[in-house]
C-alpha positions in Angstrom: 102.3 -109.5 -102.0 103.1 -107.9 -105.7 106.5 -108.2 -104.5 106.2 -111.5 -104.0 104.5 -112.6 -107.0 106.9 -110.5 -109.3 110.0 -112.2 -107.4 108.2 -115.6 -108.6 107.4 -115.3 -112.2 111.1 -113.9 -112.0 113.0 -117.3 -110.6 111.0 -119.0 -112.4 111.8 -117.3 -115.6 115.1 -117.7 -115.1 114.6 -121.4 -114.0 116.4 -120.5 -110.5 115.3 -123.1 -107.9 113.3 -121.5 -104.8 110.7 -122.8 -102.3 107.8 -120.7 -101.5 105.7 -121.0 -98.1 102.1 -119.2 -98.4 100.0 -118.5 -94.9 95.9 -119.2 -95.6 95.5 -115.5 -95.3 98.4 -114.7 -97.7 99.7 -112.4 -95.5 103.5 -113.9 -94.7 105.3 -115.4 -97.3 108.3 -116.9 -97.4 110.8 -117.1 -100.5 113.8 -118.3 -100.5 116.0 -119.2 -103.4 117.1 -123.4 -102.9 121.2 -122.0 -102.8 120.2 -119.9 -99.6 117.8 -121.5 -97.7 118.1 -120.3 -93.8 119.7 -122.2 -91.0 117.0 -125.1 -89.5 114.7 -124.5 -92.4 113.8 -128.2 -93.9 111.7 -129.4 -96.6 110.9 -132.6 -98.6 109.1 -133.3 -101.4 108.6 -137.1 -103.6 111.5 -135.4 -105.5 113.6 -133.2 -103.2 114.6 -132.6 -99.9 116.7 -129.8 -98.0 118.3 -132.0 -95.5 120.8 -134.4 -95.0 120.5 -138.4 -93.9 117.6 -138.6 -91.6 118.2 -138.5 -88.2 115.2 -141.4 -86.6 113.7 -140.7 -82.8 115.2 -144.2 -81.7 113.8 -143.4 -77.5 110.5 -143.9 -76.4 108.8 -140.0 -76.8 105.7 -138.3 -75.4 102.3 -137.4 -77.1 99.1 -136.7 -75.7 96.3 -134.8 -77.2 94.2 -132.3 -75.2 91.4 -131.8 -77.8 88.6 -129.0 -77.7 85.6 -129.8 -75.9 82.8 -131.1 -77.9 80.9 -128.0 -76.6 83.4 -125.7 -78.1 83.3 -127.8 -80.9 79.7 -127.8 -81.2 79.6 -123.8 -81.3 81.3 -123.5 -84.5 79.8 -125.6 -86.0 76.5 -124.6 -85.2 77.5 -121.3 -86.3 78.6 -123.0 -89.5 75.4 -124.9 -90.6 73.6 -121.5 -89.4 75.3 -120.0 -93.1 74.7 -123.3 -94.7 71.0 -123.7 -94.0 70.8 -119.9 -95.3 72.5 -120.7 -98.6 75.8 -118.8 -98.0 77.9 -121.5 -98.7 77.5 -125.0 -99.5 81.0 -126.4 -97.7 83.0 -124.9 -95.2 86.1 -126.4 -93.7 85.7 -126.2 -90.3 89.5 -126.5 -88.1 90.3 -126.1 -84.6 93.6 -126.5 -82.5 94.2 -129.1 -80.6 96.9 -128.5 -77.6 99.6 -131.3 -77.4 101.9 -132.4 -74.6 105.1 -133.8 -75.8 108.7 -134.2 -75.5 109.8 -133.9 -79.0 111.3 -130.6 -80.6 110.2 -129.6 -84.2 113.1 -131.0 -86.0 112.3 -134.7 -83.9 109.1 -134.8 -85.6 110.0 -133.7 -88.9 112.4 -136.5 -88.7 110.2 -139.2 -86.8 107.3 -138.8 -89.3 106.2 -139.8 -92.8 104.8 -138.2 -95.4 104.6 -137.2 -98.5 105.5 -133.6 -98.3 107.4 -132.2 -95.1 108.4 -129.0 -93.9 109.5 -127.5 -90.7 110.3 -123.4 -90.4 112.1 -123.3 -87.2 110.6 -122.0 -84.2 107.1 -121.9 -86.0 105.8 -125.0 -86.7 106.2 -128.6 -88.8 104.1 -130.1 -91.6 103.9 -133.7 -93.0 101.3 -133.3 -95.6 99.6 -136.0 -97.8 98.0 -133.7 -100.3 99.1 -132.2 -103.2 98.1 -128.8 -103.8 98.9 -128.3 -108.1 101.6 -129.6 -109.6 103.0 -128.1 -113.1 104.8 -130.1 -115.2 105.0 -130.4 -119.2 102.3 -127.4 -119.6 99.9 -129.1 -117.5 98.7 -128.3 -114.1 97.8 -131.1 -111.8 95.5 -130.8 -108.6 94.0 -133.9 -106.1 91.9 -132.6 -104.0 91.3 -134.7 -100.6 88.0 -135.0 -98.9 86.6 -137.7 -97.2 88.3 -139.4 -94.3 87.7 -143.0 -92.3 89.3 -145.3 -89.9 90.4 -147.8 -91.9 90.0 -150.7 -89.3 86.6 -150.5 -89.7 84.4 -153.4 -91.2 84.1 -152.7 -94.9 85.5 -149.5 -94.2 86.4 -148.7 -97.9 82.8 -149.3 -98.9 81.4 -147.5 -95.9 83.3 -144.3 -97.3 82.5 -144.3 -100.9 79.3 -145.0 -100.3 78.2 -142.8 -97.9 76.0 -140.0 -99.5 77.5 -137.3 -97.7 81.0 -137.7 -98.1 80.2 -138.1 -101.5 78.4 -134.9 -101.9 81.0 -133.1 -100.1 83.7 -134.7 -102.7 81.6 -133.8 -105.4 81.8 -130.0 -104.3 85.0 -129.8 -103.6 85.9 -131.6 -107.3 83.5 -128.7 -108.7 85.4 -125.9 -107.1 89.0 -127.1 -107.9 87.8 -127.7 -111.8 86.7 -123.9 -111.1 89.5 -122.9 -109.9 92.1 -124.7 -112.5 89.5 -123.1 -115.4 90.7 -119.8 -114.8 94.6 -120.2 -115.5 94.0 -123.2 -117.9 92.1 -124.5 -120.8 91.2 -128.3 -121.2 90.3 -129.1 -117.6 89.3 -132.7 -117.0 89.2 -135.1 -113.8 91.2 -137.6 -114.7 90.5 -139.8 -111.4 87.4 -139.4 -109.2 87.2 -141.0 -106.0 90.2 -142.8 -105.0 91.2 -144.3 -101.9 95.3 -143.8 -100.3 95.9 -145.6 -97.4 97.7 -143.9 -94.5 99.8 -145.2 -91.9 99.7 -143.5 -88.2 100.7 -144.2 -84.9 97.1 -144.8 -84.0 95.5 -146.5 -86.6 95.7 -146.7 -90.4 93.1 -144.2 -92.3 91.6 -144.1 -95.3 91.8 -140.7 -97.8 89.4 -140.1 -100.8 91.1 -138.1 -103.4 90.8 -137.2 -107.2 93.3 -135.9 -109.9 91.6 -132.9 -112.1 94.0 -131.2 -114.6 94.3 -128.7 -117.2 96.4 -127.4 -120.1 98.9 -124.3 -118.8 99.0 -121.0 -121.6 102.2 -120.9 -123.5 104.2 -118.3 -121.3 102.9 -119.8 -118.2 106.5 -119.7 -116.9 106.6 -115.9 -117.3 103.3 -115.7 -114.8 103.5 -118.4 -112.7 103.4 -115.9 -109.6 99.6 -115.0 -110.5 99.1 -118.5 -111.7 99.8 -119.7 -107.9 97.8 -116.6 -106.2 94.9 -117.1 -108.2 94.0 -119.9 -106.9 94.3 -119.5 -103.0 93.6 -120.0 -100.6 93.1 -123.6 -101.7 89.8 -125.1 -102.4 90.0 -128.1 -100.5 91.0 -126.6 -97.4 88.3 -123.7 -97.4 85.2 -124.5 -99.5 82.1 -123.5 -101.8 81.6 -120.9 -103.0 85.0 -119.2 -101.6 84.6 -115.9 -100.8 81.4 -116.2 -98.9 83.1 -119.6 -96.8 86.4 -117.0 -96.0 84.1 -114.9 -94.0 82.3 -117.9 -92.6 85.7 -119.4 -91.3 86.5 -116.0 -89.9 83.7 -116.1 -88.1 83.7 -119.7 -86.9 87.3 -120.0 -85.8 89.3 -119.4 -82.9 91.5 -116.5 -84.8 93.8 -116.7 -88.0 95.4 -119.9 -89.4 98.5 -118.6 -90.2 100.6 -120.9 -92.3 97.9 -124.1 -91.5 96.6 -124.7 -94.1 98.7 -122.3 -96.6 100.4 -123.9 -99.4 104.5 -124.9 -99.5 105.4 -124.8 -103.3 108.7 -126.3 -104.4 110.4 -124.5 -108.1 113.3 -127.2 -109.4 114.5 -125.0 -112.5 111.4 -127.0 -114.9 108.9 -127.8 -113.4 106.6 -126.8 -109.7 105.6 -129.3 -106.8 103.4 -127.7 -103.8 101.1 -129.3 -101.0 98.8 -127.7 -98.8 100.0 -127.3 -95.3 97.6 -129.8 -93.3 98.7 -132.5 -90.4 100.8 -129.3 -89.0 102.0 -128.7 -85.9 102.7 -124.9 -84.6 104.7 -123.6 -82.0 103.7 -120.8 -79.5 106.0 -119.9 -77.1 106.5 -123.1 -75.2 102.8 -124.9 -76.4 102.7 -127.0 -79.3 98.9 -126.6 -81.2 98.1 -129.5 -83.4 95.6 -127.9 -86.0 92.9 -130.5 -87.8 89.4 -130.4 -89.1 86.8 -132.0 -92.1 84.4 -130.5 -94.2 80.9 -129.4 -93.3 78.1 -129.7 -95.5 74.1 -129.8 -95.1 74.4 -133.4 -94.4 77.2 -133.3 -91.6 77.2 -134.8 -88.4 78.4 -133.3 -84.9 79.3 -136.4 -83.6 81.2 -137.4 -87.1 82.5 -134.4 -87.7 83.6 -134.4 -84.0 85.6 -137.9 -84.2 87.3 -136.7 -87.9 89.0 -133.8 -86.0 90.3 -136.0 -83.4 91.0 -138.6 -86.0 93.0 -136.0 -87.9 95.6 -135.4 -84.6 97.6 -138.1 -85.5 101.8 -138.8 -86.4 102.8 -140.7 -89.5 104.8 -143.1 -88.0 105.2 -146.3 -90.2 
């Protein structure tokens, strides 16, 4: 991982386009520089992508979900607000894989689906992300941290969200953390927006996101050390919880095995200035099974039967 980093604050030193891909363990980067990208690889960002003209799924496809049990569901988080109740953490971001049957190879989706951020490693698995992990840019680092999801065909349903005491408490935790986290590489960190909605489109039905933007003011050389910079703050708040270490071990614990690269972080260098998301509405490939991985937030408050219906809500393809 020193490798790694060094190779980092190196490129971007030297302003030298690159793409970075970060597993939730931080066990498996991926670096390449943007001139040498390998054969399949694909990424987008609002700014950038790797690829040529889209290539749209125009015939009818298949995709069914085979979701976890509630029962299997229901163990982990069990286990989960065990820790809670005992104080060891005060929000842990319970996920689980959801098998899915369809007809559609990697690059298909990559190019069916929208979304903010996109990436697909080939043979492993495809992302179409919404969140933004930090952005840098003008010696300011910029994070919006997503928590709090709702069907957004529901009566009222932005009301419903914002309102609900929960959702705001587990918002409010998550905010807490990431103003943490940015205060140890920056100075001057604010939240500039608390508690906004995005609407997203699926082939289901629309949701609802509640995000905020928090920021702070980068050192001087931050160019020369953006490698730790970036380290420092995974894995990312939003996608593992309060207090961190502590909710690791808990996620260990409550989880099938390893995320891998769900969850991780894909970071985009342009030569000035850094764009990265947070690897979530991801779809991995093992051997011939396709594993949609999802999950919400658990916190004191939580609900099986809510939590429940978020992960299935979360299985979803951005398909406008």
């Amino acid at each position: 991982m020193n490798n790694v980093i060094a190779e980092v604050n190196r490129l971007t030193t030297e302003g030298t386009p690159f793409l970075l891909v970060i597993d939730f363990e931080l066990q498996m980067p991926l670096l390449y520089e943007i001139s040498s990208l390998p054969a399949g690889l694909m990424f987008a960002t609002p700014r950038f992508r790797s690829h040529g003209p889209a290539r749209p799924v125009t015939r009818s496809f298949t995709f069914r979900r085979h979701p976890p049990s509630k029962e299997s569901y229901s163990r982990a988080f069990r286990n989960v607000m065990v820790e809670i109740r005992h104080g060891n953490s005060f929000l842990v971001n319970l996920t689980l894989p959801t098998p899915i049957e369809t007809d559609l190879a990697l690059a298909d989706i990559y190019h069916l689906v929208t979304a903010k951020y996109k990436c697909c490693i080939p043979d492993k698995f495809v992302c179409f992300s919404p969140e933004i992990f930090v952005q840098i840019e003008g010696g300011r680092i910029y994070s919006y941290p997503m928590k709090g999801t709702i069907d957004a065909t529901l009566p009222d349903a932005a009301h419903r969200i914002l309102a609900d005491p929960k959702e705001e408490a587990e918002h409010n935790t998550i905010v807490d953390l990431i103003r943490n986290d940015l205060s140890m590489v920056a100075d001057d960190v604010r939240v500039d927006r608390f508690r906004y909605l995005d609407r997203i489109e699926t082939r289901g039905k629309p949701l609802l996101q509640v995000s905020s933007q928090i920021s702070g003011r980068l050192p001087a050389d931050h160019r020369s050390r953006l490698g730790e910079i970036l380290f420092t703050l995974l894995p990312a708040g939003s996608v593992s919880g309060a207090p961190k270490p502590a909710t690791l071990r808990i996620i260990r614990e409550s989880e099938p095995g390893p995320r891998g690269y769900y969850t991780g972080v894909m970071a985009y260098f342009d030569g000035q200035s850094l764009d990265s998301a947070v690897l979530i509405r991801f779809i991995e490939k093992r051997g011939d099974q396709y594993l949609y991985r999802s999950g919400g937030g658990i916190t004191f408050q939580s609900d099986l039967d809510a939590e429940y219906q978020e992960l299935l809500d979360k299985v979803y393809l951005p398909i406008t």
